[in-house]
Backbone as a printed PyTorch tensor [residue, N CA C, xyz], in Angstrom:
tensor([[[  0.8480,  -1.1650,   0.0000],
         [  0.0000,   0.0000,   0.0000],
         [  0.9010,   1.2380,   0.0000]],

        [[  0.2020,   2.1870,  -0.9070],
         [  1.3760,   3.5470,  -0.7590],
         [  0.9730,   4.4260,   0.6060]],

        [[  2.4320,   5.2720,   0.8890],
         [  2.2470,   5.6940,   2.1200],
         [  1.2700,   6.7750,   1.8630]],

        [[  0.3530,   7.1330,   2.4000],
         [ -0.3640,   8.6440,   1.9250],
         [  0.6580,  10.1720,   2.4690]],

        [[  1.4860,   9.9480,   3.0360],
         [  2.2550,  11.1420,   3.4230],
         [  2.7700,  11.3220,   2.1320]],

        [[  2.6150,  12.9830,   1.9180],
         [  3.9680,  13.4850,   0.3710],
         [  4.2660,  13.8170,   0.7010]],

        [[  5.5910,  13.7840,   0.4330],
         [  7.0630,  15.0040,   0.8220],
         [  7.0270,  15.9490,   0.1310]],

        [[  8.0630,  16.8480,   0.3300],
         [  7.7760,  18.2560,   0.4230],
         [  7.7280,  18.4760,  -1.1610]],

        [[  8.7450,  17.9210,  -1.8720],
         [  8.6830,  17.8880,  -3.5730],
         [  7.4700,  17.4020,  -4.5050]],

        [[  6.8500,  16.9470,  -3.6440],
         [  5.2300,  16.5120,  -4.3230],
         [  4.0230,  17.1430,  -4.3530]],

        [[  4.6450,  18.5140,  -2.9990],
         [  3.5390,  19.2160,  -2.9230],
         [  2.8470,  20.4850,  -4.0570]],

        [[  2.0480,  20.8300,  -4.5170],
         [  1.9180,  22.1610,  -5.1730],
         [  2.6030,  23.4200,  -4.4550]],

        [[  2.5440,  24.4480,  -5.7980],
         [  3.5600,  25.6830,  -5.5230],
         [  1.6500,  26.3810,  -4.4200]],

        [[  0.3580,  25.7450,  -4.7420],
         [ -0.3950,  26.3000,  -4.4720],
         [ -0.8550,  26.1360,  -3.1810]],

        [[ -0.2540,  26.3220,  -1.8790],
         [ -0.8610,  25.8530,  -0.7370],
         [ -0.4450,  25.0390,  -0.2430]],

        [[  0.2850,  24.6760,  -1.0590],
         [  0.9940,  23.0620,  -0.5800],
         [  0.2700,  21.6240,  -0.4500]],

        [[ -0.8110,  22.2970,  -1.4670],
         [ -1.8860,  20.9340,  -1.5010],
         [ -0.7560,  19.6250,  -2.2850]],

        [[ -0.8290,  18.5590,  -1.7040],
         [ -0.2400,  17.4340,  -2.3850],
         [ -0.5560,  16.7350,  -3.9490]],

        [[  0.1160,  16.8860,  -4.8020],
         [ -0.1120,  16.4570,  -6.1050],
         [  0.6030,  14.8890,  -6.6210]],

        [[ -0.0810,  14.2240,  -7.5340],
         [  0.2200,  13.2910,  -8.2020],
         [  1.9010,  13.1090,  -8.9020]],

        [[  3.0950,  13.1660,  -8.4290],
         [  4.1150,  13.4110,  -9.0880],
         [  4.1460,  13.5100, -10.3690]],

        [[  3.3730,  12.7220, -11.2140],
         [  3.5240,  12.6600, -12.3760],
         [  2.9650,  13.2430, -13.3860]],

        [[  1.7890,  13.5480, -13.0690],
         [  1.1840,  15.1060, -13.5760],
         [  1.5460,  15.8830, -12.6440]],

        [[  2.4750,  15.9230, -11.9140],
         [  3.0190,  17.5540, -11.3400],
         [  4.0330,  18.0280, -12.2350]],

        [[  5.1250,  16.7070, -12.6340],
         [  6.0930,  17.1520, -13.6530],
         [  5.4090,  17.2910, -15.2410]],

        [[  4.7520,  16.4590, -15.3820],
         [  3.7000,  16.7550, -16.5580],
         [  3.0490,  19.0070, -16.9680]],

        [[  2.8630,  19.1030, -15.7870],
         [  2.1510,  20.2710, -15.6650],
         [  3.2150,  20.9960, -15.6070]],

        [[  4.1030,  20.6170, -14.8820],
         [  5.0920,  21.8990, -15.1010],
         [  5.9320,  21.9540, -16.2860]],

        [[  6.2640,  20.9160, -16.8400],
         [  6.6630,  21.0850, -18.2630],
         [  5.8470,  21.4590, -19.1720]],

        [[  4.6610,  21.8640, -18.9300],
         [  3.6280,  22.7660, -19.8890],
         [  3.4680,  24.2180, -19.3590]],

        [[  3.7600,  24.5250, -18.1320],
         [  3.5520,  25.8960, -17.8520],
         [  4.9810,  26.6630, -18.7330]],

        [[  6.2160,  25.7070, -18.4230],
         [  7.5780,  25.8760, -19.3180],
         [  7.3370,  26.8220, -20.4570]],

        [[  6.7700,  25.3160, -21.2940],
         [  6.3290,  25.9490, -22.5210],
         [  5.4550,  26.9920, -22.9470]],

        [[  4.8450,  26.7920, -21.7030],
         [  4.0220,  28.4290, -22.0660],
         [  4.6440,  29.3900, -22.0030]],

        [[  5.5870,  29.6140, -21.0350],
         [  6.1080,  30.7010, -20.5450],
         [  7.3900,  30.8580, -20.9670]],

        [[  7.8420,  29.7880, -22.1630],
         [  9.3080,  30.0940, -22.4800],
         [  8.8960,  29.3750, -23.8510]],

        [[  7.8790,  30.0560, -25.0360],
         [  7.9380,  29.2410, -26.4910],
         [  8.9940,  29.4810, -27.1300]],

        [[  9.3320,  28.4040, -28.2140],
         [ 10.7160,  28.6170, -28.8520],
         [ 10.8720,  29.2290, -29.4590]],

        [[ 12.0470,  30.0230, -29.7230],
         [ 12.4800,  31.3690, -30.3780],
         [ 12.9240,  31.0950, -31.5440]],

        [[ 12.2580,  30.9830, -32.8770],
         [ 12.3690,  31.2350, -34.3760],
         [ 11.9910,  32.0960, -34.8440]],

        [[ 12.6110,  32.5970, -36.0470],
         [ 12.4380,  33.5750, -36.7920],
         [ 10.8710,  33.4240, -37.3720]],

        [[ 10.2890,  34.8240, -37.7110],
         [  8.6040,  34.0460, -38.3170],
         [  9.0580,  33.4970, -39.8620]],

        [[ 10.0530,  33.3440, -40.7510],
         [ 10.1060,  32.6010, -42.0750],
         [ 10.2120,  31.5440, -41.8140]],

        [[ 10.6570,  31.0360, -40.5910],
         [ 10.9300,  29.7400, -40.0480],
         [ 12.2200,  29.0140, -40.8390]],

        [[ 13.4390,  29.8320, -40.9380],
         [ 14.8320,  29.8130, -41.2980],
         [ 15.5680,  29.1340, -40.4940]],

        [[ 15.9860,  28.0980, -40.7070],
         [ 16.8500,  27.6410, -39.7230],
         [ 16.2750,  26.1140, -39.2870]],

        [[ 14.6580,  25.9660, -39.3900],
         [ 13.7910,  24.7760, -38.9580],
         [ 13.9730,  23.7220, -40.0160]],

        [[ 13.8610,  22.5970, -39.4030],
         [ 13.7870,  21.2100, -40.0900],
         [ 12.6560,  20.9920, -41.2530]],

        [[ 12.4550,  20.2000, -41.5450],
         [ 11.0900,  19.8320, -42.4740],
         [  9.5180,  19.6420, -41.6770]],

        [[  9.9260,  18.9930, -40.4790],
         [  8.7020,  18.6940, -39.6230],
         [  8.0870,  20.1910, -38.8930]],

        [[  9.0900,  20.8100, -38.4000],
         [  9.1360,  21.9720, -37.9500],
         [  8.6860,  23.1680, -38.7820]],

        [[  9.1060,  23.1000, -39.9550],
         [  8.6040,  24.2270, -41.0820],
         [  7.2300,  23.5630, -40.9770]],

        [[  6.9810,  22.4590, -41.2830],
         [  5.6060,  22.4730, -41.8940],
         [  4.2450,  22.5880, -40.5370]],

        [[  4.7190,  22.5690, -39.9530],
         [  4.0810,  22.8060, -38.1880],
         [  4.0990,  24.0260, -38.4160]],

        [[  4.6330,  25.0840, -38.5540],
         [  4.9480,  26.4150, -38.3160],
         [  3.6570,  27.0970, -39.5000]],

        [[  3.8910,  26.2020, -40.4690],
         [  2.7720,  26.7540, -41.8070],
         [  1.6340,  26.3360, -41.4270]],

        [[  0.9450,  25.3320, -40.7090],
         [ -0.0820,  24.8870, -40.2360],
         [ -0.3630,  26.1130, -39.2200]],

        [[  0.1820,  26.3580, -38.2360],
         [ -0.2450,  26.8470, -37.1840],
         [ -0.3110,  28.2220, -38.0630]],

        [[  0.2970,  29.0550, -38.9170],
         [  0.0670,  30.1090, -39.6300],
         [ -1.3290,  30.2820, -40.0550]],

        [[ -1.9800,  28.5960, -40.9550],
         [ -3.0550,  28.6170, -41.4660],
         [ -4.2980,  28.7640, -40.4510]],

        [[ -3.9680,  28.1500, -39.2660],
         [ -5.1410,  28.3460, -38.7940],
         [ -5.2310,  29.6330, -37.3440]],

        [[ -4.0370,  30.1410, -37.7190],
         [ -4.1850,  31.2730, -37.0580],
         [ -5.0700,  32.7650, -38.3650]],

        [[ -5.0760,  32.3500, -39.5440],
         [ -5.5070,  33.0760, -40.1280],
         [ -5.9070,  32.6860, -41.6490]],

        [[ -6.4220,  31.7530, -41.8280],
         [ -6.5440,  30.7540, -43.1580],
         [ -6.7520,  31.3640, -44.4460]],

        [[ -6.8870,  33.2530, -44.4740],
         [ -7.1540,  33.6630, -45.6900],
         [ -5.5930,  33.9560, -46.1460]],

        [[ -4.4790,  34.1880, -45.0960],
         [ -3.8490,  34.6470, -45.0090],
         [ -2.7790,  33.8610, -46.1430]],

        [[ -2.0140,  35.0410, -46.8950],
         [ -0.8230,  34.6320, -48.1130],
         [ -1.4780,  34.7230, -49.5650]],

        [[ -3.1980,  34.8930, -49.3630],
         [ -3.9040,  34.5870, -50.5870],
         [ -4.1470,  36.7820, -51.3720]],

        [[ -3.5930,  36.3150, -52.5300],
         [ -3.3660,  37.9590, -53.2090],
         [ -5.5380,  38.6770, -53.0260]],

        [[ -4.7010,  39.8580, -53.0970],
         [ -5.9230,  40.4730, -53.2110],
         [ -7.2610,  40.0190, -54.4850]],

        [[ -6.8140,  39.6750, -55.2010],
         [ -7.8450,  39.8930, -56.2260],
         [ -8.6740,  38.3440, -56.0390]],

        [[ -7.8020,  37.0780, -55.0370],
         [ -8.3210,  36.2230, -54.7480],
         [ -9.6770,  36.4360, -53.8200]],

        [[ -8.8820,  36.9850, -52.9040],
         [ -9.7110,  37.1000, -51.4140],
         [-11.2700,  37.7860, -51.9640]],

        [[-10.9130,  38.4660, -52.6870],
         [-11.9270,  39.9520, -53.4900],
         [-12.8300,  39.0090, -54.0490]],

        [[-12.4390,  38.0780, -55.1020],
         [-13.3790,  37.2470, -55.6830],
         [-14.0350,  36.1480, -54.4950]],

        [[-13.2650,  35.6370, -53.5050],
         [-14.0180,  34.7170, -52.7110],
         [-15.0020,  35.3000, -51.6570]],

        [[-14.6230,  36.6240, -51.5480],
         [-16.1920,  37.4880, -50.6890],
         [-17.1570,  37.5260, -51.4920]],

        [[-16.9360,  37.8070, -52.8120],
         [-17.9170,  37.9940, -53.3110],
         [-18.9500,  36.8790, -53.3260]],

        [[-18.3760,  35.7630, -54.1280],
         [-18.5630,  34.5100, -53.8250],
         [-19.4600,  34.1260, -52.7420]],

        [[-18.6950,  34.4450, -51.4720],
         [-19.5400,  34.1690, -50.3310],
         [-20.9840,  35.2720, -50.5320]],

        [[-20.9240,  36.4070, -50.5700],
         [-21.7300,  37.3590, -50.2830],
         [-22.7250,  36.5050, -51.2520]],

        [[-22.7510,  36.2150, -52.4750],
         [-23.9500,  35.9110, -53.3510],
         [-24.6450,  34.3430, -52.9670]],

        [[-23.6220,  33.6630, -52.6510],
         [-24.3440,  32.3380, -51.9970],
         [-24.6910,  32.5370, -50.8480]],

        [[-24.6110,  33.3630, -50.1120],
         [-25.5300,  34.2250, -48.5780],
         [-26.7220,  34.7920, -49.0600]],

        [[-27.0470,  34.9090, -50.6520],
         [-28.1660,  35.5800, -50.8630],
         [-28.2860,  37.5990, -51.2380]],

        [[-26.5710,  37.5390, -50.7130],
         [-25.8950,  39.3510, -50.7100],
         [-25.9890,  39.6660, -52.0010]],

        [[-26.7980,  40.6070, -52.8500],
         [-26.4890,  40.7980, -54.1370],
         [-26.3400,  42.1280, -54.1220]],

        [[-26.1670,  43.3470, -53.1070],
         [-26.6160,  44.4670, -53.6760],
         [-25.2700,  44.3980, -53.4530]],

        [[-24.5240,  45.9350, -54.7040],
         [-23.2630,  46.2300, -54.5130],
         [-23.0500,  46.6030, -53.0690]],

        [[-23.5320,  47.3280, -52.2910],
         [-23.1140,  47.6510, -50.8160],
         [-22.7500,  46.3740, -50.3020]],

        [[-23.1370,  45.1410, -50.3530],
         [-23.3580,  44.2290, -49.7980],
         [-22.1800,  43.0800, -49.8930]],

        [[-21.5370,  43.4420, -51.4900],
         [-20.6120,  42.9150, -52.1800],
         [-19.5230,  43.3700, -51.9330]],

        [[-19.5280,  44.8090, -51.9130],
         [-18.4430,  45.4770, -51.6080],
         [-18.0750,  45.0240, -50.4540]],

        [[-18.4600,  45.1820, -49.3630],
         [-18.6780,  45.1260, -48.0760],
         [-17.8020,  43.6900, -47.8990]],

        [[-18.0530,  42.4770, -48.4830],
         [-17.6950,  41.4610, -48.4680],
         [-16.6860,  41.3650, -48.8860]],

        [[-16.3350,  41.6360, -50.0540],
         [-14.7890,  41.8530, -50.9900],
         [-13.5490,  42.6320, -49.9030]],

        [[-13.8920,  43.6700, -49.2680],
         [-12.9620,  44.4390, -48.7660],
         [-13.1790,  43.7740, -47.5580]],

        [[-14.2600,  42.7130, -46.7340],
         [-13.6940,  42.1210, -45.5110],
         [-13.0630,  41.1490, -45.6640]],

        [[-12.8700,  40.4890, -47.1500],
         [-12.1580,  39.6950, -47.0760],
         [-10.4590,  39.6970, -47.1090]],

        [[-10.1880,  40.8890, -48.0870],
         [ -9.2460,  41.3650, -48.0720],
         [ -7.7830,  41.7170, -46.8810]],

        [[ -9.5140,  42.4130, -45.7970],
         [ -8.7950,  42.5510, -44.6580],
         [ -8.6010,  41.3270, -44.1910]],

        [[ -9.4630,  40.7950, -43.8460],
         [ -9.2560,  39.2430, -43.1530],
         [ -7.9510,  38.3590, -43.4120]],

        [[ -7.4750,  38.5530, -44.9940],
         [ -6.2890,  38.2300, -44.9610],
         [ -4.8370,  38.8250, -44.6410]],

        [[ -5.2520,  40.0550, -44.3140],
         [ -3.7520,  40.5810, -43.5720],
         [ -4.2090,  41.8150, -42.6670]],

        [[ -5.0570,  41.9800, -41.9760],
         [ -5.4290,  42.7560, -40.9360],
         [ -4.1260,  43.6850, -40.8530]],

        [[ -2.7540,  43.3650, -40.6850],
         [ -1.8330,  44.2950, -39.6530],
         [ -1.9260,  45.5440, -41.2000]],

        [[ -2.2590,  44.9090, -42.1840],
         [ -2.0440,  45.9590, -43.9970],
         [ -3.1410,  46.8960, -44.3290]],

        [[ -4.1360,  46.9010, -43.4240],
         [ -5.6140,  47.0370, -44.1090],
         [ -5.3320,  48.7880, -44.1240]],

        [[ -4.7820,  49.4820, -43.6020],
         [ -4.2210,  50.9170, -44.5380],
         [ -3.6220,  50.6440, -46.0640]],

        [[ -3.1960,  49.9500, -46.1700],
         [ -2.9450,  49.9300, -47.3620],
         [ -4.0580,  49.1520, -48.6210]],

        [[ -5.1560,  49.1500, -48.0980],
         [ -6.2610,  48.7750, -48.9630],
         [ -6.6430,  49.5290, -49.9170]],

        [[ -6.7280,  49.3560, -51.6830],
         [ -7.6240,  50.6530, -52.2200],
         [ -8.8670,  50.1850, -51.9800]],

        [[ -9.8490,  51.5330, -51.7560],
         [-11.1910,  51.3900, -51.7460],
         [-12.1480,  51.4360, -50.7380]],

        [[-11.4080,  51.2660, -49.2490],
         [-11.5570,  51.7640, -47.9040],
         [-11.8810,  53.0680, -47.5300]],

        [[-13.2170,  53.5460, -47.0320],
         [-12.9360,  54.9060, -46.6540],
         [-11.9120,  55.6130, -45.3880]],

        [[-12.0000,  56.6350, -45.7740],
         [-11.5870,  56.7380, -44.2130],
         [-11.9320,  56.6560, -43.0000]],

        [[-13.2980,  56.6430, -43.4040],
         [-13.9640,  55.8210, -41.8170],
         [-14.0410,  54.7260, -41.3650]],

        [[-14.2420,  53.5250, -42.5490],
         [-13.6240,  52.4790, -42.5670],
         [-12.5110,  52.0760, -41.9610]],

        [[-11.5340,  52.8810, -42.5250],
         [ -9.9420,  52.7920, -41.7450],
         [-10.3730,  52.9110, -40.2800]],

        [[-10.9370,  54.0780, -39.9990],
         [-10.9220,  54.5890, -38.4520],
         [-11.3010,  53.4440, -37.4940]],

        [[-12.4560,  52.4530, -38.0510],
         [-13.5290,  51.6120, -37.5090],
         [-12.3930,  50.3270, -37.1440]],

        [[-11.5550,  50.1590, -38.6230],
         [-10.6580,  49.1520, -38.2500],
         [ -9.6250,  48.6860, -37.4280]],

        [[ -9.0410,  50.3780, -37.4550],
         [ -8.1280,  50.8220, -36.6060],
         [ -8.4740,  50.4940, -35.1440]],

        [[ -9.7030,  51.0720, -34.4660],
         [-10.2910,  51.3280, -33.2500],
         [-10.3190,  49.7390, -33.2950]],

        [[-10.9510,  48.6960, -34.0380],
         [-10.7910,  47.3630, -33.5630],
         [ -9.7790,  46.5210, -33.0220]],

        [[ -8.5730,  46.9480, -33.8520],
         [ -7.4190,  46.2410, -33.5020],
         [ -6.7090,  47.0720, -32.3490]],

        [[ -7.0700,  48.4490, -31.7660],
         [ -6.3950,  48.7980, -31.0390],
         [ -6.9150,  48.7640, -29.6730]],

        [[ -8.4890,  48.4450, -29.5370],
         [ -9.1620,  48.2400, -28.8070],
         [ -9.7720,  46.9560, -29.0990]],

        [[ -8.9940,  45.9950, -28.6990],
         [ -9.7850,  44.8380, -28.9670],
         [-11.1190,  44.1600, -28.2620]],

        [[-10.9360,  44.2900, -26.7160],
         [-11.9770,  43.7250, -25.8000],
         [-13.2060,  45.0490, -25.4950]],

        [[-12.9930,  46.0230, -26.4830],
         [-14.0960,  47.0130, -26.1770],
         [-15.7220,  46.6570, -26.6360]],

        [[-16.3980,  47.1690, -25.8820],
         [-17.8810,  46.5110, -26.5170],
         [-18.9290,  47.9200, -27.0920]],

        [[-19.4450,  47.7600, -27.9130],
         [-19.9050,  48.7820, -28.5100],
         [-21.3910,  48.7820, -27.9310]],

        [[-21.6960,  50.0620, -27.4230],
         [-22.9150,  50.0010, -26.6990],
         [-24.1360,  51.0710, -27.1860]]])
């Protein structure tokens, strides 16, 4: 039978409640990684084959429109907007230029066709992210 006493290395940093050794080292080699991710360049220069292609995955689904040229993105809003039933130009437009953004948000000043209020609206999003519009 195991002893139920833990020694002092088994205990949590939290109270000193007693933990499972093995998800204690488990857990702390994930807080690690949280708190120390590995340092590559974003071209991912220098990485292996397994590693590059991990790096392009996690790219895609951090932003899946993302790498695709403008005139793509432009045609696939539209696309979307008309199989949504969207036909009026406001509606199209509207779609074309969110898609645009959607694929490179940090560029969307450099969009033609954006007003400037547009800009302003976009701007205020990314700089205020957790704000709620009331």
């Amino acid at each position: 039978m195991a002893d139920p006493v833990k020694h002092e290395s088994e205990k949590s940093v939290m109270g000193g409640a007693p933990l499972d050794t093995a998800r204690s080292s488990s857990s702390q080699a994930e807080l690690e990684h949280e708190d120390n991710p590995p340092r590559h360049n974003i071209r991912g220069d220098g990485l292996d084959e397994t590693a590059r292609k991990r790096l392009e995955a996690s790219r895609k689904l951090a932003s899946p429109l993302a790498g695709l040229n403008h005139e793509k993105l432009s045609s696939m809003g539209e696309q979307y907007a008309r199989m949504a039933g969207l036909d009026s130009e406001e509606d199209i437009r509207a779609f074309r230029l969110g898609a645009i953004v959607a694929g490179d948000e940090n560029q969307y000043d450099r969009i033609d066709g954006l007003t400037e209020r547009e800009r302003e609206v976009i701007d205020r999003e990314i700089t205020h992210k957790w704000y709620v519009h009331g």
